[in-house]
N, C-alpha and C positions, 0 to 999 in steps of 0.2 A: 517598671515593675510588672507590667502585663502585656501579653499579647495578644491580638485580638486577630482573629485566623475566619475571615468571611463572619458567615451567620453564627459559629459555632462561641460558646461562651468563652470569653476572654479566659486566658490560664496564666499562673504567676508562676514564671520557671525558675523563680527561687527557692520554691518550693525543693520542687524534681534536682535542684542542684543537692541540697542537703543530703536525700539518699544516695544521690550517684556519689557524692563526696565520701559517703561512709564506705561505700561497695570498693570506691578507689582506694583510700585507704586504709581498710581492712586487706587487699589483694598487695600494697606495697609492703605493709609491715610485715606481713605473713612471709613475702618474697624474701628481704631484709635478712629476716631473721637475728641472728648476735650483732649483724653490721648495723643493727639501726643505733645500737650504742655509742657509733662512731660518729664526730661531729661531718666531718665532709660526706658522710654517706647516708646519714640518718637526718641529723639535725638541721642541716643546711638547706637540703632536697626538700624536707617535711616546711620548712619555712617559707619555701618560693612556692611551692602550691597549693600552701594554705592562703596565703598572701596574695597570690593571685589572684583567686577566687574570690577570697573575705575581701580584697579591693574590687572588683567588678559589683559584688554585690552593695559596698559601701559608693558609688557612685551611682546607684539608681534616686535617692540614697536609700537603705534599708538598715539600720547600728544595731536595731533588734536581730535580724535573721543574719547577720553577721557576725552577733554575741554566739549565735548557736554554732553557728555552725564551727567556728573558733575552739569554743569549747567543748564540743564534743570529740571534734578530731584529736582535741588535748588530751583528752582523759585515755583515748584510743592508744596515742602516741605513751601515753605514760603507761598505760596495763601492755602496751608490745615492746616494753622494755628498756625504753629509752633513760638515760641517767637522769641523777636527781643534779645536776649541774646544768643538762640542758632542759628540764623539768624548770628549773628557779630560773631561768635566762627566759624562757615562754612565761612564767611568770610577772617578770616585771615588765618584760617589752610590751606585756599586754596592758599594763597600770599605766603606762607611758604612753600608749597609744588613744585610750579610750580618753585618757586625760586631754591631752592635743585635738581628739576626734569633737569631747564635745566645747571646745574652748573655741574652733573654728565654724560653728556651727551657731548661731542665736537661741534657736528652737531646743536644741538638748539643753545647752547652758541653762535656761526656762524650768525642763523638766527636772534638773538636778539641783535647783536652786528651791523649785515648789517641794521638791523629797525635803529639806530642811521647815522653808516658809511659808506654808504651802498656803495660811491663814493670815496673814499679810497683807495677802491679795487674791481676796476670794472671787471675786469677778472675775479676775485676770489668769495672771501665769498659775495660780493654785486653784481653779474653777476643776479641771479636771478631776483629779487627786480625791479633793475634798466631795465632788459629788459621792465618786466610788464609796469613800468612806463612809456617806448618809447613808447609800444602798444598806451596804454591811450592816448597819447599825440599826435600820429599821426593821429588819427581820430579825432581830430578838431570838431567842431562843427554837422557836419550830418554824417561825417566816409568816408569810401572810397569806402565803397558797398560791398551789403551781396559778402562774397568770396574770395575778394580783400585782406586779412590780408595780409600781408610780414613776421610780428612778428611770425606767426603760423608755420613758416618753419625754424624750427631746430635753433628759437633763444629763444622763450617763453617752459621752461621746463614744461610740463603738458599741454601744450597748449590746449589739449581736455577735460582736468580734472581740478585741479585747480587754472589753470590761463585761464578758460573759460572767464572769466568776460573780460580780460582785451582784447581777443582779438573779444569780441564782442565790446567794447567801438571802438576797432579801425577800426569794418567795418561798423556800426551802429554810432558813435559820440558819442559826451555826450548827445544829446537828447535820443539816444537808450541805452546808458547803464540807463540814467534815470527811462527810460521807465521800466526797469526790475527791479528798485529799487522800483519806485511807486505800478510794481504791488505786487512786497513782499508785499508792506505795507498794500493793501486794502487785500492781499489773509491773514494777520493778523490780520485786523481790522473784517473782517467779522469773523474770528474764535475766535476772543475773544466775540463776539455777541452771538455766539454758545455756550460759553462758560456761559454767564447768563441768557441765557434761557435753559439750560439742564433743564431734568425732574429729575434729583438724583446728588447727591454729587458725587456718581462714574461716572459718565457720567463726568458733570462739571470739574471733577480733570482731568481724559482723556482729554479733549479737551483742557485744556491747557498746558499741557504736548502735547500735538502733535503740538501746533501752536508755544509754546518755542523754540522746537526741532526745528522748520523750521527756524524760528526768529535767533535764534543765529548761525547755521550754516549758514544761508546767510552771519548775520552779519559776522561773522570770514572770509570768503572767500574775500568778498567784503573789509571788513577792510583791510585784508593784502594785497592781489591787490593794493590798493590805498594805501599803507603806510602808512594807518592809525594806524594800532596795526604791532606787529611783526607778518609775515609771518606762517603759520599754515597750513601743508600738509591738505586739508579738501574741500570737493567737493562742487557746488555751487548747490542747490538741485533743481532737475528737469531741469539742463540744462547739467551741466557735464554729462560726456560720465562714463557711470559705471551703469549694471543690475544689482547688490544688492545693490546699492544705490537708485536705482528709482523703481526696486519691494517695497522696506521697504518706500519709502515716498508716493507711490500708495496707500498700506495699510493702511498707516497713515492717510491719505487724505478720506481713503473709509469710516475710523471710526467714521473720524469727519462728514461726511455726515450722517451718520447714526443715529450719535446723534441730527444732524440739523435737521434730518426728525422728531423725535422722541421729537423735543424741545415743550416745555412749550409756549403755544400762548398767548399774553400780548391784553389787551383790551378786551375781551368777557366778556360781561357780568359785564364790569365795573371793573372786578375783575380779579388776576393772580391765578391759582391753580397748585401752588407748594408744594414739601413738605420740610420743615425748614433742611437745612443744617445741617448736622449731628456731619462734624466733626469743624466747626466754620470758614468756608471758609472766606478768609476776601473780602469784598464789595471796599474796596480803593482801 
């Protein structure tokens, strides 16, 4: 999971995989074009290098950074066009895998066994879970004040990493963990805006691939925190503590700016000057 290069701080190039992955396929769908529809041209090719990758990064092992990266290239793969036949086949090969992934594994089986029982066994396989949950619940409505956590001292495992969430809810309340939710949501609302006003298919595929990427790792961080989904080792972007995690979402962030500057201006002249999507991006 890390490399450590002389004096210089160790870097997790799982991280730098995630963006290169979107840059790559953002450049092949856009290439594609109407042929990504096609199963041996689209579906197939999209399958061996996600697969790839999502297995190099499942043998460090990493199932969190490999949930992401899975699903973002999916959502990628689905807005450049691809059919709802090879949509529902990505679908279930992925229920199919995740199912096998954690059944081979003791430690997931654990995590998705505590998402049900988690109070069972609270010392044990549900000690995790259930702490998060105290955090959550002892910040009350406004929290207890920046600093204040109790959770954050050797009860919440990752307490800087990915169970940030929950010990912000407990110095902050639920109005501040709110707060961190609502901003995800406008810091995706405006990048899906970027995302129909790019000036090229490549630009557009890019920028939803970056705003994905951000969208479902919060979602996974924030879901398992709250016991919404099972539990998923995965950092909550831009606030967990980890530099190749916040170098590669800088990056990310610098792209989509870039393509914001560079976007297509709606109204002038009565009229939009675009040029027609290439590879059949869908508008829904």
């Amino acid at each position: 999971r890390w490399i450590q290069l002389g004096p210089l701080p160790p870097i997790q190039p799982s991280e730098a995989v995630k963006l290169a992955m979107i840059i790559y396929i953002a450049a092949w769908l856009a290439a594609k074009g109407e042929h990504v529809r096609r199963w041996s041209l689209g579906f197939l090719p999209f399958i061996i290098m996600v697969g790839v990758v999502g297995g190099l990064v499942m043998i460090q092992p990493d199932m969190g950074t490999t949930l992401v990266i899975v699903l973002t290239t999916c959502i990628m793969f689905f807005v450049g066009g691809a059919s709802w036949g090879a949509v529902s086949t990505l679908l279930a090969g992925g229920v199919v895998s995740s199912l096998m992934l954690i059944s081979v594994a003791s430690y997931r089986s654990e995590r998705l066994w505590a998402f049900f029982h988690a109070e069972e066994d609270p010392g044990g396989a549900g000690y995790h879970i259930l702490q998060l949950l105290i955090a959550l619940g002892s910040g009350g409505l406004t929290g207890l004040g920046l600093g204040e956590s109790r959770q954050k001292f050797f009860y919440v495992p990752g307490a800087h990493t990915d169970g940030i969430f929950a010990i912000l809810a407990e110095e902050a309340g639920f109005i501040g963990g709110l707060a961190v939710i609502v901003l995800f949501a406008v810091l995706v609302y405006r990048g899906f805006k970027v995302v129909f006003n790019a000036q090229d298919e490549f630009g557009a595929l890019l920028a939803v691939g970056i705003v994905s990427w951000i969208a479902c790792q919060a979602l996974l961080n924030v879901g398992g925190v709250t016991r919404s989904i099972p539990l998923t080792g995965i950092p909550l972007p831009f606030m967990s503590y980890g530099g190749s995690a916040l170098w590669a979402l800088m990056a990310g962030v610098g792209l989509l700016l870039s393509i914001s500057r560079y976007a297509v201006r709606t109204g002038e002249a009565g009229r939009r000057d675009r040029p027609k999507a290439a590879g059949g991006r869908r508008k829904d």
